[in-house]
TIRO-300043 format. One record per atom (N, C-alpha, C): atom name; residue number from 1; z, x, y. Coordinates in Angstrom, 2 decimals. Each point is the difference from the previous one (the first is absolute). Last residue first. Layout:
N
 at   i       w       u       v
 CA NUM       Z       X       Y
...
REM end
This chain:
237
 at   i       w       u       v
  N 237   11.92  -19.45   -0.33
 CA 237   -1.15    0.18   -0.62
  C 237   -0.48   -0.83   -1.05
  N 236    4.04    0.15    2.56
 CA 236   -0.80   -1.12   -0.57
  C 236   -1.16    0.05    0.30
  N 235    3.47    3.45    1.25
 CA 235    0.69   -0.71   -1.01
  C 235   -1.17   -1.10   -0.17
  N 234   -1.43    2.85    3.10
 CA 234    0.10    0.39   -1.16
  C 234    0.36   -0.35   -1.54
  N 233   -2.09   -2.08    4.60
 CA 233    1.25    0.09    0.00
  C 233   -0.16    0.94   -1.62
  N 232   -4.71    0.97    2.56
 CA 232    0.64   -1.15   -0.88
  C 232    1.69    0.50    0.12
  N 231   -4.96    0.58    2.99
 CA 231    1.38    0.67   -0.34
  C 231    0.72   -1.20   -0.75
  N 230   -5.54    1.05    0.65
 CA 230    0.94   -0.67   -0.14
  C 230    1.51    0.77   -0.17
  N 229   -4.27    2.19   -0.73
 CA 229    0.44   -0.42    1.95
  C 229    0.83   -0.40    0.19
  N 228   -2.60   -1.01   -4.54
 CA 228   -0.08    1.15    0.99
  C 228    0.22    0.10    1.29
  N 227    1.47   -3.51   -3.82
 CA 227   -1.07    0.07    1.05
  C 227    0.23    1.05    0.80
  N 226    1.82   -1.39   -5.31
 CA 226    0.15    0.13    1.22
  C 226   -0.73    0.43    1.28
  N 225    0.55   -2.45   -4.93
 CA 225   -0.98    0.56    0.64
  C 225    0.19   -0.17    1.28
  N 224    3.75   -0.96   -3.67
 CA 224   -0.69   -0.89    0.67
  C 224   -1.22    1.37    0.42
  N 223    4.53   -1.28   -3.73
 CA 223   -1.38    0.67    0.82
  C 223   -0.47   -0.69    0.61
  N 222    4.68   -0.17   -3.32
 CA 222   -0.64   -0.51    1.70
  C 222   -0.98    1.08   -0.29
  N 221    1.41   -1.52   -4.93
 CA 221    0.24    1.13    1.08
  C 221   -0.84   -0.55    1.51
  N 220    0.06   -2.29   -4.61
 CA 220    1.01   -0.19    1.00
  C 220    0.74    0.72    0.78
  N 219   -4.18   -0.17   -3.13
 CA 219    1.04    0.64   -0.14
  C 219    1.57   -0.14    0.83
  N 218   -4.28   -1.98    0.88
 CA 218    0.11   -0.88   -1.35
  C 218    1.46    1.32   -0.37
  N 217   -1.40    1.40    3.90
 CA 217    0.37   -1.21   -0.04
  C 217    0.56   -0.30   -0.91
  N 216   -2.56    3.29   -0.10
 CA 216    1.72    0.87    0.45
  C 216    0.22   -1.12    0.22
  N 215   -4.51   -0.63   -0.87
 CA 215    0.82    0.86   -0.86
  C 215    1.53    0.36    0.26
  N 214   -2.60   -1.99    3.48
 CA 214    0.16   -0.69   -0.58
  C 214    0.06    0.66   -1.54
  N 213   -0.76    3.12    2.84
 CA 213    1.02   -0.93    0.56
  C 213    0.21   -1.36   -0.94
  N 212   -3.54    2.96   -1.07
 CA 212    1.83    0.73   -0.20
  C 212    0.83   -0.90    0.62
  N 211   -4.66   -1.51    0.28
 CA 211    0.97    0.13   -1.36
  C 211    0.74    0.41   -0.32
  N 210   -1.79    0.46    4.52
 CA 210    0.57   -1.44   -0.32
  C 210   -0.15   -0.02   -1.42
  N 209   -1.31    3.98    2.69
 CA 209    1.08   -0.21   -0.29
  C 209    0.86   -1.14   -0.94
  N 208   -5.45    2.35    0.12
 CA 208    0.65   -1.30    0.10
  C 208    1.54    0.01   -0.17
  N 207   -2.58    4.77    1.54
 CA 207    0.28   -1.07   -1.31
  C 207    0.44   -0.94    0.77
  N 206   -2.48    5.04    0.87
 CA 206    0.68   -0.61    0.42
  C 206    0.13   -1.46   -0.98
  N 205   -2.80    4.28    1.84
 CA 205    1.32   -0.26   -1.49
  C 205    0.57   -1.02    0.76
  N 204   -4.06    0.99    2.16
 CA 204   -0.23    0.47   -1.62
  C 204    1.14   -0.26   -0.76
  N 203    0.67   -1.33    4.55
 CA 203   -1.51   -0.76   -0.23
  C 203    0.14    0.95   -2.05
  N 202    4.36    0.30    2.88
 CA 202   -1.50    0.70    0.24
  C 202   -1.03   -0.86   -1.38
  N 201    4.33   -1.48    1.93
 CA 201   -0.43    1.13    0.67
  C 201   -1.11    0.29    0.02
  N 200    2.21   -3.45   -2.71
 CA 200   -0.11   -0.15    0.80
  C 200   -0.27    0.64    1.04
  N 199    3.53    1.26   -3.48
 CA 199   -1.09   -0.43   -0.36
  C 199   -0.61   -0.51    1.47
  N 198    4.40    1.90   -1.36
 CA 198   -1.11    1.06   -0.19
  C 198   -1.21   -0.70   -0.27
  N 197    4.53   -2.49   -1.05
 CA 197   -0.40    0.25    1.28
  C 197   -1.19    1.77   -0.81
  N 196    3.40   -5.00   -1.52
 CA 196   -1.00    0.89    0.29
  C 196   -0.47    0.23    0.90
  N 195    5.11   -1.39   -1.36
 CA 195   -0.88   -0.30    0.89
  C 195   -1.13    0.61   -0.26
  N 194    5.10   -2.60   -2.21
 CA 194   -0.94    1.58   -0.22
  C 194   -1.56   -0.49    0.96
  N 193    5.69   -1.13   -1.11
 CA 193   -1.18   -0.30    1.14
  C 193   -1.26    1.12   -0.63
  N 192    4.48   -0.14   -2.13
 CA 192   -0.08   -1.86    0.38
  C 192   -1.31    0.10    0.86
  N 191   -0.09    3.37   -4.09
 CA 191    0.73    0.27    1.51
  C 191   -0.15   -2.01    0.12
  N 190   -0.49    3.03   -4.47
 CA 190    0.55   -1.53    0.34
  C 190    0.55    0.25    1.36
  N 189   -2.69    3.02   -2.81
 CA 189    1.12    0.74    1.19
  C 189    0.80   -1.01    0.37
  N 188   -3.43   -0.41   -3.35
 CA 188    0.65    1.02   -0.66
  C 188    1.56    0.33    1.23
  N 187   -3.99   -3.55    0.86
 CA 187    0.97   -0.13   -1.69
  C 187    1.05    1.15    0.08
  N 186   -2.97    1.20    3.06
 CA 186    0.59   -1.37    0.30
  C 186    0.82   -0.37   -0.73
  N 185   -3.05    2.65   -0.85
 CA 185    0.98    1.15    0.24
  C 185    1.17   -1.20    0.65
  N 184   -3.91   -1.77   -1.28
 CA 184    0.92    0.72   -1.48
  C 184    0.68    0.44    0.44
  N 183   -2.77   -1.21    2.67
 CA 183    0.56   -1.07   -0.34
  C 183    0.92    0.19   -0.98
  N 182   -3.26    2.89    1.04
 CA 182    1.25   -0.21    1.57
  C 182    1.02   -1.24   -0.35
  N 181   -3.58    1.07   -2.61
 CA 181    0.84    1.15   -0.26
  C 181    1.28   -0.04    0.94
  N 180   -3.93   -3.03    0.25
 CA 180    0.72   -0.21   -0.93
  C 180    1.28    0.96   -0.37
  N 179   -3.47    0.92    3.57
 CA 179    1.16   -1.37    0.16
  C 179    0.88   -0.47   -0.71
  N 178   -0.78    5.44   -0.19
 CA 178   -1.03   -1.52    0.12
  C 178    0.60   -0.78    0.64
  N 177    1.09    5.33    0.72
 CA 177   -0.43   -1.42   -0.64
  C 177   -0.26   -0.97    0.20
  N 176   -1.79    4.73    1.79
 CA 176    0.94   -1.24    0.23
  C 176    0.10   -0.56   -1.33
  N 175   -3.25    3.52    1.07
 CA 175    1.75    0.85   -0.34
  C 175    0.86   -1.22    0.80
  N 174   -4.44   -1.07    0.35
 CA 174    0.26    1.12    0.70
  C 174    1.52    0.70   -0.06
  N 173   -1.08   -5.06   -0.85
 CA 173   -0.61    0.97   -0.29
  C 173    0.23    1.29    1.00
  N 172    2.45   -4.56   -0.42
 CA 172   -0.56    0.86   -1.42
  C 172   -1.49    0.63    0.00
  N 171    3.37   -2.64    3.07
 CA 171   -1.56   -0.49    0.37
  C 171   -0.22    0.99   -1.45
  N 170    4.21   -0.82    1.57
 CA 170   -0.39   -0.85   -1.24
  C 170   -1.73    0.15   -0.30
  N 169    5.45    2.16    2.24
 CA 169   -1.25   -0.10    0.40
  C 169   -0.34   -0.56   -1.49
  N 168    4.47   -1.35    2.49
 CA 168   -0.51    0.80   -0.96
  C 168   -1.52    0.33    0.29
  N 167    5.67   -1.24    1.73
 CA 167   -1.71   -0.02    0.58
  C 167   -0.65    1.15   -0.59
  N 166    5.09   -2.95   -1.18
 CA 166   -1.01    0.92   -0.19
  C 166   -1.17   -0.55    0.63
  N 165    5.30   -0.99   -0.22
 CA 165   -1.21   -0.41    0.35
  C 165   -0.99    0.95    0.03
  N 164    4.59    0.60   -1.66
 CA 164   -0.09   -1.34    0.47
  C 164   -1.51   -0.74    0.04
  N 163    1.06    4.34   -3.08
 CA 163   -0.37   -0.74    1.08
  C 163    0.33   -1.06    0.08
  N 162    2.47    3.69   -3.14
 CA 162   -1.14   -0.68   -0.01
  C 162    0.31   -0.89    1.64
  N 161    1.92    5.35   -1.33
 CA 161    0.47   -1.78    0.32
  C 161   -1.59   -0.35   -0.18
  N 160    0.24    4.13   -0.69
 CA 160    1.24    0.04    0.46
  C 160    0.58   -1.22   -0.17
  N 159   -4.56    1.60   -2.92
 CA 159    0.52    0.10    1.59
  C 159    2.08   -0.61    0.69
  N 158   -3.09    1.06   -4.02
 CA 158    0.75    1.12    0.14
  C 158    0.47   -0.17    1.86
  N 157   -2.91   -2.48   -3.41
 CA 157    1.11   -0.23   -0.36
  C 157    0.99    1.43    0.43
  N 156   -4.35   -1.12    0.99
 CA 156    0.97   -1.28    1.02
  C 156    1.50    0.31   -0.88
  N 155   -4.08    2.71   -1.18
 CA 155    0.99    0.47    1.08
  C 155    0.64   -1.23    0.50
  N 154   -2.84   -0.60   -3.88
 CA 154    1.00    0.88    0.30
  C 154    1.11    0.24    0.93
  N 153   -3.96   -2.80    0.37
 CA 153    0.98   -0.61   -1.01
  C 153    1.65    1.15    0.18
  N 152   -4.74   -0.81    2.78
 CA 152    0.60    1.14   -0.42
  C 152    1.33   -0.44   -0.36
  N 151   -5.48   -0.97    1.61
 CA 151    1.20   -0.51   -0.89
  C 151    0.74    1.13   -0.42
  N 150   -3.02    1.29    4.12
 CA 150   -0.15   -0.38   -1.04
  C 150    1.40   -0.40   -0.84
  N 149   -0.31    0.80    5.69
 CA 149    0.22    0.38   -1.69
  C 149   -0.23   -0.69   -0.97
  N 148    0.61    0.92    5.74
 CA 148   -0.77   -0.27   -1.26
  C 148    0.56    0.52   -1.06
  N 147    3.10   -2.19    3.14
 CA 147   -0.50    1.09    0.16
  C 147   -1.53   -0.38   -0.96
  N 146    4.22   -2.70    0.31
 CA 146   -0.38    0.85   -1.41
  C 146   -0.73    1.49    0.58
  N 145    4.47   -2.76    1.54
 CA 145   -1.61    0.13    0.63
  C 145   -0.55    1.04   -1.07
  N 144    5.01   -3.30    0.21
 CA 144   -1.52    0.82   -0.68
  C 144   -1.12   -0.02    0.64
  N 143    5.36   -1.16    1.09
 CA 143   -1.15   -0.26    0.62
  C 143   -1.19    1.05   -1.03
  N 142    5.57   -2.35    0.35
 CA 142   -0.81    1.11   -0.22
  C 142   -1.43   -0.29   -0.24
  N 141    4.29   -1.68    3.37
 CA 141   -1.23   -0.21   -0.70
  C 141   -0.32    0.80   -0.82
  N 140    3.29   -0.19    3.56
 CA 140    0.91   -0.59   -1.24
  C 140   -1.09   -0.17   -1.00
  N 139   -1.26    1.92    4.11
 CA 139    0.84   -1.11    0.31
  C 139    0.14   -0.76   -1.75
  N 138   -2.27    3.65   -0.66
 CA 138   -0.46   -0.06    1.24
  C 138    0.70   -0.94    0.22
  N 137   -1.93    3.74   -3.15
 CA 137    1.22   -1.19   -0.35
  C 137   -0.08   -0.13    1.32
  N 136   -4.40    1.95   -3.11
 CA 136    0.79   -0.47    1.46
  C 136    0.97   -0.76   -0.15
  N 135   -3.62    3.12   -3.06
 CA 135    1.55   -1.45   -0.11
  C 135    0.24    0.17    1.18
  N 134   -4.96    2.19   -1.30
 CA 134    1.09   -0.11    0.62
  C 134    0.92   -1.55   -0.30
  N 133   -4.13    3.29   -2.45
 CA 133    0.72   -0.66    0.84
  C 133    0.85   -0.27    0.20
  N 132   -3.29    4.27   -0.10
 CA 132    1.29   -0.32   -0.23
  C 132   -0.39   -2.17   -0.02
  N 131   -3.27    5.31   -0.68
 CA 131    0.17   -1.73    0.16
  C 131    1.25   -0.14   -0.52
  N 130   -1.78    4.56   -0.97
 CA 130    1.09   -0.23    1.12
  C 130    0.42   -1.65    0.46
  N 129   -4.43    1.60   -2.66
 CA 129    1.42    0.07   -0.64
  C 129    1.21    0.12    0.63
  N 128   -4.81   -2.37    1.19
 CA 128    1.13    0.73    0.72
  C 128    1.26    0.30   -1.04
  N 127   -3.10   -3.23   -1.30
 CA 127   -0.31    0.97    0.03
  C 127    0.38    1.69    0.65
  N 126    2.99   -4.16   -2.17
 CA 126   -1.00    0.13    0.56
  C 126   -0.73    1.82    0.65
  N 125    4.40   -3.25   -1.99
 CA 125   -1.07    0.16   -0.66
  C 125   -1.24    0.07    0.81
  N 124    5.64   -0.40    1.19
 CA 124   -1.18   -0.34   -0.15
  C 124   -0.95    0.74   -0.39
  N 123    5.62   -0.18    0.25
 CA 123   -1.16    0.12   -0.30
  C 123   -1.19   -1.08    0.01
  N 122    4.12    0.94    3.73
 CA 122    0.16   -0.47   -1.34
  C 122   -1.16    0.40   -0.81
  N 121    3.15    0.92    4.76
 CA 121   -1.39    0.19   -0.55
  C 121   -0.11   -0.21   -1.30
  N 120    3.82   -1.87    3.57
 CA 120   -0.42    0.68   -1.14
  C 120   -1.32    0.04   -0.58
  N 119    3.26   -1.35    4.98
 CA 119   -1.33    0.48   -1.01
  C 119    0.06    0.39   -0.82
  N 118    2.67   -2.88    3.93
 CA 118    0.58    1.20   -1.21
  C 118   -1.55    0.04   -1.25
  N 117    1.41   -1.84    5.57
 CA 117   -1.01   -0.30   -1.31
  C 117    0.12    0.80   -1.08
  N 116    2.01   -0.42    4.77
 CA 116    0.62   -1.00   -0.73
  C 116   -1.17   -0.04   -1.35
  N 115   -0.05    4.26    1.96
 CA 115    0.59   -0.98    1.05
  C 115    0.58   -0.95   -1.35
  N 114   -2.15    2.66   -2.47
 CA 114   -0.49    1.08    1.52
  C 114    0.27   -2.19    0.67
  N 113    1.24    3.23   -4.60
 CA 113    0.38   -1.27    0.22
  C 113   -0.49    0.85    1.61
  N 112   -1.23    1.11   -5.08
 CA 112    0.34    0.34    1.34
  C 112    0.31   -0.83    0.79
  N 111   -1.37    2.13   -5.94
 CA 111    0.03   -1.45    1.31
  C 111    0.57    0.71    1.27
  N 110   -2.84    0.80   -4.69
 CA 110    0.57    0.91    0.68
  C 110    0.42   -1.46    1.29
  N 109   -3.27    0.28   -3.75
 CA 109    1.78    0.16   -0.64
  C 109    1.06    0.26    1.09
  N 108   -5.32    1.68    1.01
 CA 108    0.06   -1.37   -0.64
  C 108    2.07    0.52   -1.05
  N 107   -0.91    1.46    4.72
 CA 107   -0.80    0.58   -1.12
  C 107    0.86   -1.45   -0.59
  N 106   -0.13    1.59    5.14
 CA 106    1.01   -1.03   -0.94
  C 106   -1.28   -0.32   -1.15
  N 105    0.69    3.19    4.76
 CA 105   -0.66   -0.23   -1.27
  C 105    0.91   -0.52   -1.18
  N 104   -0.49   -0.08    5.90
 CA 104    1.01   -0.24   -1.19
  C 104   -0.93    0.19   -1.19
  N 103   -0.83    1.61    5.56
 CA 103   -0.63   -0.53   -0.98
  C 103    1.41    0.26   -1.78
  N 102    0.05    1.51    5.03
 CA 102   -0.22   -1.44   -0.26
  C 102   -0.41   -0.70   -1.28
  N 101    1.01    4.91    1.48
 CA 101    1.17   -0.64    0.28
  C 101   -0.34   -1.75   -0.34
  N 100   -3.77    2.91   -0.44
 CA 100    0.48   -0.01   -0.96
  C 100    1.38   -0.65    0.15
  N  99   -4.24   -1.85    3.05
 CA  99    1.16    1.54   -0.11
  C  99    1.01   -0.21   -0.96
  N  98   -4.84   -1.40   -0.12
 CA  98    0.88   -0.83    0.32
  C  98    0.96    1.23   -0.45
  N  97   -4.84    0.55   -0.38
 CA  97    0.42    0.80    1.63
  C  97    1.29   -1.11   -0.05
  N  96   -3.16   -0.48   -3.12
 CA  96   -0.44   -0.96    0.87
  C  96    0.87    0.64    1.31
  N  95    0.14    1.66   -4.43
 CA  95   -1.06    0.48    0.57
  C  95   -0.44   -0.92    1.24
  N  94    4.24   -0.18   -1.55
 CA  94    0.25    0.80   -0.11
  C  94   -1.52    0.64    0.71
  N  93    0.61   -3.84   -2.74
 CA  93    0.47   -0.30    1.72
  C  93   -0.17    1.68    0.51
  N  92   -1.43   -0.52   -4.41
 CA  92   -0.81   -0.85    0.85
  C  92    0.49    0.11    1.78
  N  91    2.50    1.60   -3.77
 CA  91   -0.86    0.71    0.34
  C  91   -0.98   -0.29    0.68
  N  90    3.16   -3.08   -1.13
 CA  90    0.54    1.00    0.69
  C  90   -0.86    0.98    0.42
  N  89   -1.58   -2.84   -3.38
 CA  89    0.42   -0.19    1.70
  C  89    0.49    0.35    0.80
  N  88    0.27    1.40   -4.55
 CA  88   -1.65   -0.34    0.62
  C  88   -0.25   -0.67    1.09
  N  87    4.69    0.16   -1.60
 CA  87   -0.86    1.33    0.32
  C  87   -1.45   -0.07    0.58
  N  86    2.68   -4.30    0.54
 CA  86    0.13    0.70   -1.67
  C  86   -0.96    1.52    0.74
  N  85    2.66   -3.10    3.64
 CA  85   -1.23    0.04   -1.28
  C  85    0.27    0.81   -0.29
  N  84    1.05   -1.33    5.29
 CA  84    0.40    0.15   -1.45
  C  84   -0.73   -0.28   -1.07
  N  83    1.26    0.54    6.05
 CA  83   -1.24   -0.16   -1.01
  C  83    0.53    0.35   -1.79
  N  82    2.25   -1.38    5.24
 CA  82    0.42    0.64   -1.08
  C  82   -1.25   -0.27   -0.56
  N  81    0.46   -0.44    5.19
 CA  81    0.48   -0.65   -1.40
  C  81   -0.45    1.12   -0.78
  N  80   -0.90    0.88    4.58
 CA  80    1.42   -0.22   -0.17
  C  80    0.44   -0.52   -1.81
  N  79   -4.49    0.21    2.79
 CA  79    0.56    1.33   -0.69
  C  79    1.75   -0.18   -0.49
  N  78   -4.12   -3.36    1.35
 CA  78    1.31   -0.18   -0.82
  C  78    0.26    0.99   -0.36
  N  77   -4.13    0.17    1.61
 CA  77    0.94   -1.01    0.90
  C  77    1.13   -0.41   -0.17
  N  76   -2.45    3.59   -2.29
 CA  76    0.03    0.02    1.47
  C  76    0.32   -1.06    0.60
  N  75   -0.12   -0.69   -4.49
 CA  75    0.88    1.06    0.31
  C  75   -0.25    0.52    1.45
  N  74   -2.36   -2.59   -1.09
 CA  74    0.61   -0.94   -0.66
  C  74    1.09    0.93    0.26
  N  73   -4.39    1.39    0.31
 CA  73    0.30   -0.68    1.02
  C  73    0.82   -0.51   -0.48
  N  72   -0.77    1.73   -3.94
 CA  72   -0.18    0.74    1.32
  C  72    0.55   -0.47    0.59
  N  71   -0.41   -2.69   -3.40
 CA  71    0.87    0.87    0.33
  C  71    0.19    1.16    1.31
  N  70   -3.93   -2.82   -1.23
 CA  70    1.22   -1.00    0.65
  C  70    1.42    1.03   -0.12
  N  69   -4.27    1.47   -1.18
 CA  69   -0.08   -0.13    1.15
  C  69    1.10   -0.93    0.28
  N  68    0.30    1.43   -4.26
 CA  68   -0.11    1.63    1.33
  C  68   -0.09   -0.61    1.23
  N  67    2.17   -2.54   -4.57
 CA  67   -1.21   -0.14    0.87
  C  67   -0.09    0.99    1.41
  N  66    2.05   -1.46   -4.44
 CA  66    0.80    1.07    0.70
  C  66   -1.48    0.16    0.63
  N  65   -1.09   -3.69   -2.19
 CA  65    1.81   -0.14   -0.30
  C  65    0.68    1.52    0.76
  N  64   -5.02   -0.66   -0.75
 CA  64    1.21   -1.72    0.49
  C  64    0.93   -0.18   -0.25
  N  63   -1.89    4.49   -1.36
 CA  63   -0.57   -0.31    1.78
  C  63    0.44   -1.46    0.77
  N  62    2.64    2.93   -4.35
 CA  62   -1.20   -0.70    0.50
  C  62   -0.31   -0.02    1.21
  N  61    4.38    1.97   -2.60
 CA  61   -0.85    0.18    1.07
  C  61   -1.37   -0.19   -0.79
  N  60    4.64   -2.90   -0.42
 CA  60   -1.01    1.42   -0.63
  C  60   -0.86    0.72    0.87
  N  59    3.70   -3.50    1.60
 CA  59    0.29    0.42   -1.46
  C  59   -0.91    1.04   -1.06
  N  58    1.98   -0.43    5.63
 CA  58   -1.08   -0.19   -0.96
  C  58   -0.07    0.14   -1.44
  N  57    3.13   -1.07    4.33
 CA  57    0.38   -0.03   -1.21
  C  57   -1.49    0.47   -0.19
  N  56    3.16   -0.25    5.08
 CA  56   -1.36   -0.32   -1.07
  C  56   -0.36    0.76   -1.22
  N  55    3.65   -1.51    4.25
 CA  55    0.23    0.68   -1.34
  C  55   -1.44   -0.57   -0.41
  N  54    1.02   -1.77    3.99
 CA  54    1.91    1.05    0.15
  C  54   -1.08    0.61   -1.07
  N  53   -4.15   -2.16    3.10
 CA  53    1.23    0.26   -1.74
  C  53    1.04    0.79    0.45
  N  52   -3.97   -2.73    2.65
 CA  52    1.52    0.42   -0.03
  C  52    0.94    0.23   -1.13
  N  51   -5.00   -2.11    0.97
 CA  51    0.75    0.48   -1.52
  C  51    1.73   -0.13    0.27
  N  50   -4.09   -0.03    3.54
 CA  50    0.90   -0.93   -0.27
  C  50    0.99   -0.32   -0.86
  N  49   -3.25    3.50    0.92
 CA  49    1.59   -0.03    0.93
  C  49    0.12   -1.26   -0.38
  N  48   -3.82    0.49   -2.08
 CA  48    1.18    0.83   -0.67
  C  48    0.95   -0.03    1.15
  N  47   -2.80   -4.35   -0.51
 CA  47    0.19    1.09    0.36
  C  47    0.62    0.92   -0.38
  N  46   -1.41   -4.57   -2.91
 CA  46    0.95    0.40    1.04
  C  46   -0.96    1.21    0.95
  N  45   -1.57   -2.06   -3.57
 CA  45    0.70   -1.35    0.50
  C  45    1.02    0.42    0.88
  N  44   -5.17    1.86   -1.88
 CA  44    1.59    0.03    0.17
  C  44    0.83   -1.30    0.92
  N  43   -4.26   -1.35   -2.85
 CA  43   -0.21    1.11    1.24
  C  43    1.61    0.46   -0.14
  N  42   -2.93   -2.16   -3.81
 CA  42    1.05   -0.52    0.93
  C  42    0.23    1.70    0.93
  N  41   -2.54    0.49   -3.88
 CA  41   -0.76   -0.92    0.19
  C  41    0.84   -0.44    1.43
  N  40   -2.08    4.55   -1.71
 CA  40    1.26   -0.25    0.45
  C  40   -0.07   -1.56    0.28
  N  39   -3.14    3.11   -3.21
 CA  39    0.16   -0.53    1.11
  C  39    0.92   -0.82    0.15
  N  38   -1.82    4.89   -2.62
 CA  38    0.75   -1.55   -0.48
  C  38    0.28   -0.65    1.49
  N  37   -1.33    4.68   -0.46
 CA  37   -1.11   -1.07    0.78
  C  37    0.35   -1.42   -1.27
  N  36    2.47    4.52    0.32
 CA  36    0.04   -0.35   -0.93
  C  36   -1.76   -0.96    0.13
  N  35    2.07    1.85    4.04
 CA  35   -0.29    1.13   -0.97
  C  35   -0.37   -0.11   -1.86
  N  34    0.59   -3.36    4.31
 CA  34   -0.92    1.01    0.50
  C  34    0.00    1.26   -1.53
  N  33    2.67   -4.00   -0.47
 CA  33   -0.99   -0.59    0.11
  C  33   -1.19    1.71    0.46
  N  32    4.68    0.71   -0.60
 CA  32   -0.72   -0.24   -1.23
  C  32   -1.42   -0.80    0.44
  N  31    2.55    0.68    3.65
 CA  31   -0.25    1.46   -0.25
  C  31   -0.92    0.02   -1.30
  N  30    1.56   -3.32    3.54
 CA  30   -0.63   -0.29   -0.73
  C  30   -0.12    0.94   -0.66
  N  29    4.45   -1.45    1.74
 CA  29   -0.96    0.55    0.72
  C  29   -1.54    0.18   -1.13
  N  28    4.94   -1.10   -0.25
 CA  28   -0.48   -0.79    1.12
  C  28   -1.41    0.31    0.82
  N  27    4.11    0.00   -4.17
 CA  27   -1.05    0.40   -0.37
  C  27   -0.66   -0.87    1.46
  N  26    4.98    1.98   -2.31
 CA  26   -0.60   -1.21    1.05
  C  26   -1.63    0.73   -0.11
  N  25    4.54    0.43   -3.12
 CA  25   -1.33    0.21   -0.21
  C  25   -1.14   -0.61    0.98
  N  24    4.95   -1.01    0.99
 CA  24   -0.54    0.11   -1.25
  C  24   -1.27    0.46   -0.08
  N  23    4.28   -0.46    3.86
 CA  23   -1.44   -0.15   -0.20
  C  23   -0.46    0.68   -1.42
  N  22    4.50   -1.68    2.69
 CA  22   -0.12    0.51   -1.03
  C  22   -1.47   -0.12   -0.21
  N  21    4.30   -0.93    3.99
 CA  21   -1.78   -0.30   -0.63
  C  21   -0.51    0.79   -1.03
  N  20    5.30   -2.01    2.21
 CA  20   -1.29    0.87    0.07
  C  20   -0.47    0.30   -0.86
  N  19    2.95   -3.31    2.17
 CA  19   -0.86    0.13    0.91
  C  19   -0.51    1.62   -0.20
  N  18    1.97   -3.21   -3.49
 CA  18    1.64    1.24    0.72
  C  18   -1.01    0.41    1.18
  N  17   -3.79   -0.71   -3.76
 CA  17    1.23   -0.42    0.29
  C  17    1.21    0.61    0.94
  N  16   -5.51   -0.98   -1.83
 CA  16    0.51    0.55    1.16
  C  16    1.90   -0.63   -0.48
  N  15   -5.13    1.68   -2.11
 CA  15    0.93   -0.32   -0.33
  C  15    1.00   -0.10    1.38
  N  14   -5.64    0.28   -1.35
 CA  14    1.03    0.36    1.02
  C  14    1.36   -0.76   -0.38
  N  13   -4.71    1.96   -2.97
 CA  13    1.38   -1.08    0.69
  C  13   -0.01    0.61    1.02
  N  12   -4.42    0.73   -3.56
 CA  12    0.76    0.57    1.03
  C  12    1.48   -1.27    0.43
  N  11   -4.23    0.40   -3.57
 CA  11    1.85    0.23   -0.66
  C  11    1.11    0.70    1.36
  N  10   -4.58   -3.12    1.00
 CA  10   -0.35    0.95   -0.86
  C  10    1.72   -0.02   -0.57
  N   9    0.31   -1.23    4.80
 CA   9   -1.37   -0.15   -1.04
  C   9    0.30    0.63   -1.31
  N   8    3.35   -1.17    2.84
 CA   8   -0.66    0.55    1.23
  C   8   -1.27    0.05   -0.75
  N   7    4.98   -3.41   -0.30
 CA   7   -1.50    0.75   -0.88
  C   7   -0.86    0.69    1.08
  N   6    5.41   -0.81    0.67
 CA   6   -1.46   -0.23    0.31
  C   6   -0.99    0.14   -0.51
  N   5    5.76   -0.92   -0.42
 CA   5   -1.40    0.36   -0.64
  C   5   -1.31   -0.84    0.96
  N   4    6.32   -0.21    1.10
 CA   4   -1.60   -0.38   -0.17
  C   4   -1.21    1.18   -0.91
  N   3    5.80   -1.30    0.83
 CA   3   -0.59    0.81   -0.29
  C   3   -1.66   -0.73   -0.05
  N   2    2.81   -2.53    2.45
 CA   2    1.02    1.46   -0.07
  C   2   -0.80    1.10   -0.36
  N   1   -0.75   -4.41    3.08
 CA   1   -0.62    0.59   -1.19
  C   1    0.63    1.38   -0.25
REM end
């Protein structure tokens, strides 16, 4: 398996290629359930030493996506990797005590290449005016991770390259789009794979994946609803 994808919940990955690890917005700890009291429905599917990140990405700072208690300890067991994001994360790492030699700020337009994964922060629509998402080129792939964000027509037309395969969010609410909107952006980016994801976490937001998937069908785009935990071959998502 050359290049693989892990779903970790919610809009978190694990990207692994060339034997190194690229962690996405990892979310492993209940923090929104104790401070928000939205309830966490699937338990974590990992450990944080088990993460082993070369490079971890957050695309805004939220609590399920630049998560204190999984970053923390995340950086004490992985002082060696690289931490990266749009300012508002940066400023995040910065209060979590991650030493400035470690940490990459990669602002939305802005790319970086950290091992075999070349990043470009692209636009997203959300409450975090710093919210990036991310193009990943990655073994000959280019890879969309939307991040959160509301429909955002505009900015696809400023991104560098369109997607092979996109992982979108669909549950539409809370500065998301819809299912339908996800479906549009579908139309608009013609990737050969498109996947939903940000749903299935928490009991208040959360959505039926299986009309986007079978929406990206009748379109003759691959989807499927991928299983938290699960490591997929990349090329046949």
């Amino acid at each position: 398996m050359k290049s693989s994808v892990t779903w970790i919940c919610q809009g978190g990955y694990i990207f692994e290629a060339d034997g190194k690890r690229l962690v996405v917005d990892p979310y492993l700890s209940d923090i929104v359930e104790r401070k928000q009291g939205v309830h966490r429905l699937p338990g974590p599917k990992f450990a944080v030493a088990e993460l082993k990140p070369d490079y971890v990405f957050c695309t805004h700072n939220h609590m399920d996506h630049c998560d204190p208690d999984t970053i923390a300890p995340l950086y004490q067991a992985s002082p060696e990797s690289l931490y990266a994001g749009p300012s508002s994360v940066v400023g995040h790492y910065a209060k979590l005590g991650i030493a400035a030699g470690k940490v990459v700020e990669v602002a939305k337009g802005a790319s970086h290449a950290f091992g075999p994964f070349k990043l470009s922060a692209v636009g997203a629509k959300h409450s975090d005016p710093d919210s990036v998402g991310l193009l990943i080129e990655v073994d000959g792939l280019r890879v969309y991770l939307s991040g959160d964000t509301l429909f955002d027509a505009e900015s696809a037309a400023t991104w560098p390259a369109k997607p092979d395969l996109m992982f979108i969010c669909v549950n539409g609410r809370l500065g998301n789009m819809t299912l339908d909107e996800a479906l549009q952006t579908v139309d608009m980016l013609h990737p050969k794979a498109a996947i939903p994801m940000h749903y299935g976490l928490f009991a208040e937001n959360t959505v039926d994946p299986a009309p986007f998937v079978a929406g990206c069908q009748v379109r003759g785009v691959r989807s499927q609803a991928l299983e938290m935990g699960a490591k997929y071959e990349l090329r046949s998502v």
